[in-house]
C-alpha positions in Angstrom: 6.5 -17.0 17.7 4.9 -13.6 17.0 5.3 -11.2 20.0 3.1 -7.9 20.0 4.5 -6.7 22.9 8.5 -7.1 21.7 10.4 -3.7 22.8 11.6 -2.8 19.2 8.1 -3.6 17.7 6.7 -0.9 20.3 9.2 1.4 20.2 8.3 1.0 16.1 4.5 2.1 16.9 5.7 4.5 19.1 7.8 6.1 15.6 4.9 5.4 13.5 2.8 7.5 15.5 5.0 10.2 15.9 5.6 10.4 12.3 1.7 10.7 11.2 1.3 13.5 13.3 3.7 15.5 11.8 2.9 14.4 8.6 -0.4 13.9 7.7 -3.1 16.7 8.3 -5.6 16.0 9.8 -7.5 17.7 12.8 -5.2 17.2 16.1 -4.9 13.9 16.7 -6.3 12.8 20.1 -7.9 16.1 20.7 -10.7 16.0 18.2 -13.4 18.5 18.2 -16.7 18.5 16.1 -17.1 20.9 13.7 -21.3 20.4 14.2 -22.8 22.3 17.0 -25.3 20.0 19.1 -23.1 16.7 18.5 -21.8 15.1 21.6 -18.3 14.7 23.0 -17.6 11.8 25.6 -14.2 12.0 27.5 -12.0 9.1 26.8 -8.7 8.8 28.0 -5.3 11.3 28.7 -2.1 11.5 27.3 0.7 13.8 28.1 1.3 17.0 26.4 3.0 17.6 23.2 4.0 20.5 21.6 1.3 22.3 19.6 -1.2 20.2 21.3 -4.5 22.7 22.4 -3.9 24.4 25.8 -7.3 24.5 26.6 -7.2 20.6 26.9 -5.0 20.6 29.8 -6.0 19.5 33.0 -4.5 21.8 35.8 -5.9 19.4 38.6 -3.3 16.7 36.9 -0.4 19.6 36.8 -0.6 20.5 40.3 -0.6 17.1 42.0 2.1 15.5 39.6 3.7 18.7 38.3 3.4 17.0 34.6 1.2 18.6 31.5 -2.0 16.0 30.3 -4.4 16.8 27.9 -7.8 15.2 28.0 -9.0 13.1 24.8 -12.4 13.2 23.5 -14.0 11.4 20.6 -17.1 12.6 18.8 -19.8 11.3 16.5 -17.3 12.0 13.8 -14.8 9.6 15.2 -13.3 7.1 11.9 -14.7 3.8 12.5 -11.9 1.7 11.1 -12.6 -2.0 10.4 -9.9 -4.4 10.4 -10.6 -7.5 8.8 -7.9 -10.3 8.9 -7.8 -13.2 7.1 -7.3 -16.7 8.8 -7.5 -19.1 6.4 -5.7 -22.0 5.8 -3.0 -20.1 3.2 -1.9 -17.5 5.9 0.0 -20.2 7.6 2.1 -20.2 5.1 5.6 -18.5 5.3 8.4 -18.0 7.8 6.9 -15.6 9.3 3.9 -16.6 8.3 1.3 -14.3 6.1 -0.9 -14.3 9.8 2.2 -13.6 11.4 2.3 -10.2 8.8 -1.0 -9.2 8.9 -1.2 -9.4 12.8 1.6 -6.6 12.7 0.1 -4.5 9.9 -3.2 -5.2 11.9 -1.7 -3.9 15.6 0.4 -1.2 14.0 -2.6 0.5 12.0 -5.1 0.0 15.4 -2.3 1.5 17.5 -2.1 4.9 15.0 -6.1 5.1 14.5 -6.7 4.5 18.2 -3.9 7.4 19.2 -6.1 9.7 16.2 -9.5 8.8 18.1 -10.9 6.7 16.0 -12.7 3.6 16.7 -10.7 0.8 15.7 -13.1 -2.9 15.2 -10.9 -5.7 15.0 -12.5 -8.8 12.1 -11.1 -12.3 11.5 -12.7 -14.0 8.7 -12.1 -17.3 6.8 -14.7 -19.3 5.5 -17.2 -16.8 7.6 -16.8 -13.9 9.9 -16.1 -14.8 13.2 -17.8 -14.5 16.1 -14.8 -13.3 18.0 -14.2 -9.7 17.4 -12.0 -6.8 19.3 -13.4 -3.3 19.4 -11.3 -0.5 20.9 -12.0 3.5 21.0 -9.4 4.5 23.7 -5.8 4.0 24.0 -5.3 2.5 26.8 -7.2 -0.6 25.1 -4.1 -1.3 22.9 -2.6 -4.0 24.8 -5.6 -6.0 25.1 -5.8 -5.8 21.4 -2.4 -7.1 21.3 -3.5 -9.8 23.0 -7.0 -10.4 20.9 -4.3 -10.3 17.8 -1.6 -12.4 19.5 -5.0 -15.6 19.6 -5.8 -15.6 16.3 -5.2 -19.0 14.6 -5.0 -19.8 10.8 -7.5 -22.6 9.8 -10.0 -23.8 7.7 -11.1 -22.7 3.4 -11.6 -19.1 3.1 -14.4 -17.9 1.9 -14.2 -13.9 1.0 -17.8 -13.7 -0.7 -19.7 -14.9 2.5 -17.7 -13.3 5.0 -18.2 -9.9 3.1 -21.7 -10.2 3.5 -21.6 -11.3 6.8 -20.1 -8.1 7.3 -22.2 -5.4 6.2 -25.2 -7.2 8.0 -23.3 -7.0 11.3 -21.7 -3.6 10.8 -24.2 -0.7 10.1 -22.0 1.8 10.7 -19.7 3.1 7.3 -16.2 3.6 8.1 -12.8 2.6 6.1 -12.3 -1.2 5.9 -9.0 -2.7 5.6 -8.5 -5.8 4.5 -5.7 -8.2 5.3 -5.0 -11.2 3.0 -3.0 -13.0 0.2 -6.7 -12.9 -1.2 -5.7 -16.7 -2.9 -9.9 -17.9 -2.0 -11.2 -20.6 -4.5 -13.8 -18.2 -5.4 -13.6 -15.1 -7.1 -13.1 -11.8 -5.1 -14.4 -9.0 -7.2 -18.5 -9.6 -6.2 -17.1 -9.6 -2.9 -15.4 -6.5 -3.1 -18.1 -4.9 -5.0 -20.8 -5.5 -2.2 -18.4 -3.2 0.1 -17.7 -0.7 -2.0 -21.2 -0.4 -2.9 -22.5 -0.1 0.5 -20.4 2.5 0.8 -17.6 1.5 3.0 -13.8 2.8 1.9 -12.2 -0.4 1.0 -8.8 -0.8 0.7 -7.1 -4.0 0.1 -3.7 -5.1 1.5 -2.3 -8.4 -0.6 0.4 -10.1 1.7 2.4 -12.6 -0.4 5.5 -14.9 1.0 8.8 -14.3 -1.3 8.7 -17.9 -2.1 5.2 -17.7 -3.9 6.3 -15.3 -6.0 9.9 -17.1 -6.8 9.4 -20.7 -5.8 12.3 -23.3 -5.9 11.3 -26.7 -6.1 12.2 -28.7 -9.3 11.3 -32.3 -10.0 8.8 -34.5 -8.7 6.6 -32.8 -5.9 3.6 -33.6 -3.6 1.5 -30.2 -3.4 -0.7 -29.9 -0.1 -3.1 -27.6 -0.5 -3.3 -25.8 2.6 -7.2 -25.2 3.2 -8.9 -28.5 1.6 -5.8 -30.7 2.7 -5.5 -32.1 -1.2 -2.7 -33.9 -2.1 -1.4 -33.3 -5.8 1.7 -34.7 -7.0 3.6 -32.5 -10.1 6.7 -32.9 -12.3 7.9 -28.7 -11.8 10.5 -27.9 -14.5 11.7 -24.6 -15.7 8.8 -24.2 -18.1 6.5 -25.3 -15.8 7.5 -22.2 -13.4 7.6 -20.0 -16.0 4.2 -20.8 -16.8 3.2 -19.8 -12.7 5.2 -17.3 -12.2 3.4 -15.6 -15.6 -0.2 -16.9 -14.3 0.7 -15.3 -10.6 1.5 -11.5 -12.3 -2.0 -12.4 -14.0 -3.7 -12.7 -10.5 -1.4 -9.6 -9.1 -2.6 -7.5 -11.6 -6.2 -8.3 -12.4 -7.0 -7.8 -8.9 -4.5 -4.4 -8.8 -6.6 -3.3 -11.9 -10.1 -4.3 -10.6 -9.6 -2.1 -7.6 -8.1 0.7 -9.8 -11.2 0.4 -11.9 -13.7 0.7 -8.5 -12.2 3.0 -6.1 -10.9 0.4 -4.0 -7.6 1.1 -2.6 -4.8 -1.4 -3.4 -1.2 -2.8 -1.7 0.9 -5.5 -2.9 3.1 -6.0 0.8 5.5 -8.9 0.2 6.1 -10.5 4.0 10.3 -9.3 3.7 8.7 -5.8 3.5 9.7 -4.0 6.5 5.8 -3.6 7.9 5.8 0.0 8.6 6.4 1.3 5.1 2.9 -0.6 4.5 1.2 1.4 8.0 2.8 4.4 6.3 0.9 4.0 3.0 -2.3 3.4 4.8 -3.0 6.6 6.7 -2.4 8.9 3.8 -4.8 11.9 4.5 -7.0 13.2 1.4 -9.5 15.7 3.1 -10.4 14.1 6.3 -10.5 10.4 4.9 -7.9 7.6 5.2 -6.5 6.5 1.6 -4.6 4.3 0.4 -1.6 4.8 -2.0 -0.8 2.3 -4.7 2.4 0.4 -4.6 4.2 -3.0 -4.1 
């Protein structure tokens, strides 16, 4: 059972976050400023003094009752609006973990870094449409009820990419970086999906989450085949040449979708579910000039 709140897992984030602030550049994370004059600041949480953090943030009033250094947080108009979008379809059941089980991690890990940078994190399941049920956090201290909002989510139902993308940039206005979380295996093709972000301008990067046994299956002779979002039943004679021919047809899918995204600025990770997660987190907030990228890799 998938646990959010495990010790290691936190003490994980915890690492994570220390690591992208001495890493990546960026404008002080948790004390953002605007660089426009006449653009509002709204106060949003505290969090205790580090090193290098701005001296004119701290509040005294804090110091002299506890004797301890806080800084206060703001967030701006130019607060990252990170979006999230999970896949729950049918195939993310699959594994042990499961792919949900994966993406929920890579989903709380990478809310728990852009909430601690100020940005405002929106939380999206999808399968065959976008769901009504959506998180949105722009503190920190609303972490562990996004824990909790990812701890709920349930894998059901045929996927459907296409309409849930344009679901999407109906319902969000606002352009930010969108991450999306799937093994991207939808009946349908992806690319007009991934097109209609890019094109309206939202920063799209694509994490692909494949189980080890999809990529090296073993099964030989006769087989029933479920399929796990239409419930089909399919019965198959697998021999050596027979996985050959999938394993050859699945590095077809990897890449043409690795290679469409190349071709349209769309950033790209292959994350195989034995992966430890946080070498995926660490891929994702790779700064380029203010912007969240993402790095190519498997």
């Amino acid at each position: 059972m998938l646990d959010l709140f495990d010790k290691n897992f936190l003490k994980t984030l915890r690492m994570l976050n220390l690591i992208t602030r001495k890493h990546f550049k960026r404008e002080r994370m948790g004390v953002r400023r605007t660089r426009h004059r006449g653009m509002s600041q709204e106060f949003s949480d505290y969090k205790e003094y580090d090193p290098g953090d701005d001296l004119r943030f701290l509040d005294w009033n804090i110091y002299g009752r506890l004797d301890r250094m806080f800084v206060k947080l703001f967030y701006s108009e130019e607060s990252l609006n990170i979006y999230i979008l999970v896949d729950t379809s049918g195939s993310m059941r699959f594994g042990s973990p499961s792919k949900l089980d994966y993406a929920r991690r890579i989903a709380a890990a990478a809310s728990y870094v852009g909430l601690t940078r100020q940005d405002r994190v929106h939380l999206v399941p999808f399968s065959s449409s976008l769901s009504s049920s959506v998180m949105h956090a722009v503190r920190p201290g609303q972490v562990l009820t996004l824990f909790r909002f990812l701890e709920g989510l349930k894998a059901s139902s045929a996927g459907d990419l296409k309409r849930s993308a344009e679901e999407f940039v109906l319902r969000y206005k606002r352009r930010g970086v969108v991450f999306l979380l799937s093994d991207f295996m939808f009946e349908k093709p992806v690319e007009e999906a991934l097109k209609l972000l890019e094109y309206m301008r939202y920063e799209v990067n694509c994490i692909q989450i494949i189980d080890p046994a999809e990529e090296d299956p073993r099964m030989a002779g006769l087989c029933h085949l479920i399929d796990s979002e239409t419930g089909s039943l399919k019965e198959i004679d697998i021999d050596a040449p027979t996985l050959a021919l999938y394993r050859d047809l699945l590095q077809e899918f990897f890449q043409g979708l690795e290679s469409f995204c190349a071709g349209n600025r769309i950033g790209y990770f292959r994350a195989v579910t034995s992966t430890p997660f946080e070498n995926v987190i660490l891929r994702l907030f790779r700064d380029r000039g203010g912007q969240v990228r993402l790095r190519g890799g498997h």
